[in-house]
N, C-alpha and C positions, 0 to 999 in steps of 0.2 A: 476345954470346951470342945466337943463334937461338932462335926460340918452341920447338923441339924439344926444346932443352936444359934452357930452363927449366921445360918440362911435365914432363920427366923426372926434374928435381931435387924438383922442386911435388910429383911422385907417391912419391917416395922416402922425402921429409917426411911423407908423409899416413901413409905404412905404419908409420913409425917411431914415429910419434906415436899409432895404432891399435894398435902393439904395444905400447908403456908405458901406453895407457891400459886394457890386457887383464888385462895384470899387475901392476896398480895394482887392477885391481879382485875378483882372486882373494880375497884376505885378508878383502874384506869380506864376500863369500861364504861363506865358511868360517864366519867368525862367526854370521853369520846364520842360516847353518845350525846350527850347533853351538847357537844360543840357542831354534831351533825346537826342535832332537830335547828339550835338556832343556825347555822347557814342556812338551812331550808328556810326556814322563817326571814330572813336577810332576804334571802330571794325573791318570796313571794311576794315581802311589801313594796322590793323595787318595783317591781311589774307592777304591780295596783299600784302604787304613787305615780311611777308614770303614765299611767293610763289616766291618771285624774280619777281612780277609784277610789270608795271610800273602804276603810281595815276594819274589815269583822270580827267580833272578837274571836270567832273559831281558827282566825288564823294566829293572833295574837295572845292566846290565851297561856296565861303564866310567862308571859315575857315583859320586858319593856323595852320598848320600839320607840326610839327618837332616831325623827327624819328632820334633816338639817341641809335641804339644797338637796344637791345630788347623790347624800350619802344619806346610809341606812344602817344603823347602829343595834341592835339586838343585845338583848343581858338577859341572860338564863339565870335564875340563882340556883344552887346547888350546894348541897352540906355533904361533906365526906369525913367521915370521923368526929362530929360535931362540931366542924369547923366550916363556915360560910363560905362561901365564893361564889365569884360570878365567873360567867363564863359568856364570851362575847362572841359576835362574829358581825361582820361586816358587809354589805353591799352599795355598790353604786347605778343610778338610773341614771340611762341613756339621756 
């Protein structure tokens, strides 16, 4: 096999190996995302709960928010692969 061939096979590798590692890395994106919006979410219903505000649903939308005392409990659901999960995050009011 000529240098040509095996540059061409070397770059074919490189691509393929650049693509599973693209799409290897969607999912954790999502998570990460999905773990940001709900601490934002965690946050915002500390501050309205303690304020004695009431939770719009613009702030709660697609989440489920149980406030229990001082804490603030958030569940994002999110499917990756076809498989469910939730994804949590947590706050506490002053």
């Amino acid at each position: 096999m000529n240098a040509r061939g095996q540059a061409a096979i070397e770059i074919v590798f490189a691509a393929c190996l650049a693509g599973l590692l693209a799409v290897g890395t969607v999912p954790l994106f999502q998570v990460w995302q999905a773990r940001t919006r709900a601490e934002r979410i965690a946050d915002q219903v500390a501050v309205l709960v303690a304020e004695g505000r009431p939770l719009p649903a613009s702030v709660t939308r697609g989440a489920d928010v149980d406030v229990r005392g001082h804490d603030v409990r958030v569940s994002l659901p999110l499917t990756l692969a076809g498989h469910p999960l939730d994804v949590t995050a947590t706050a506490r009011t002053p």
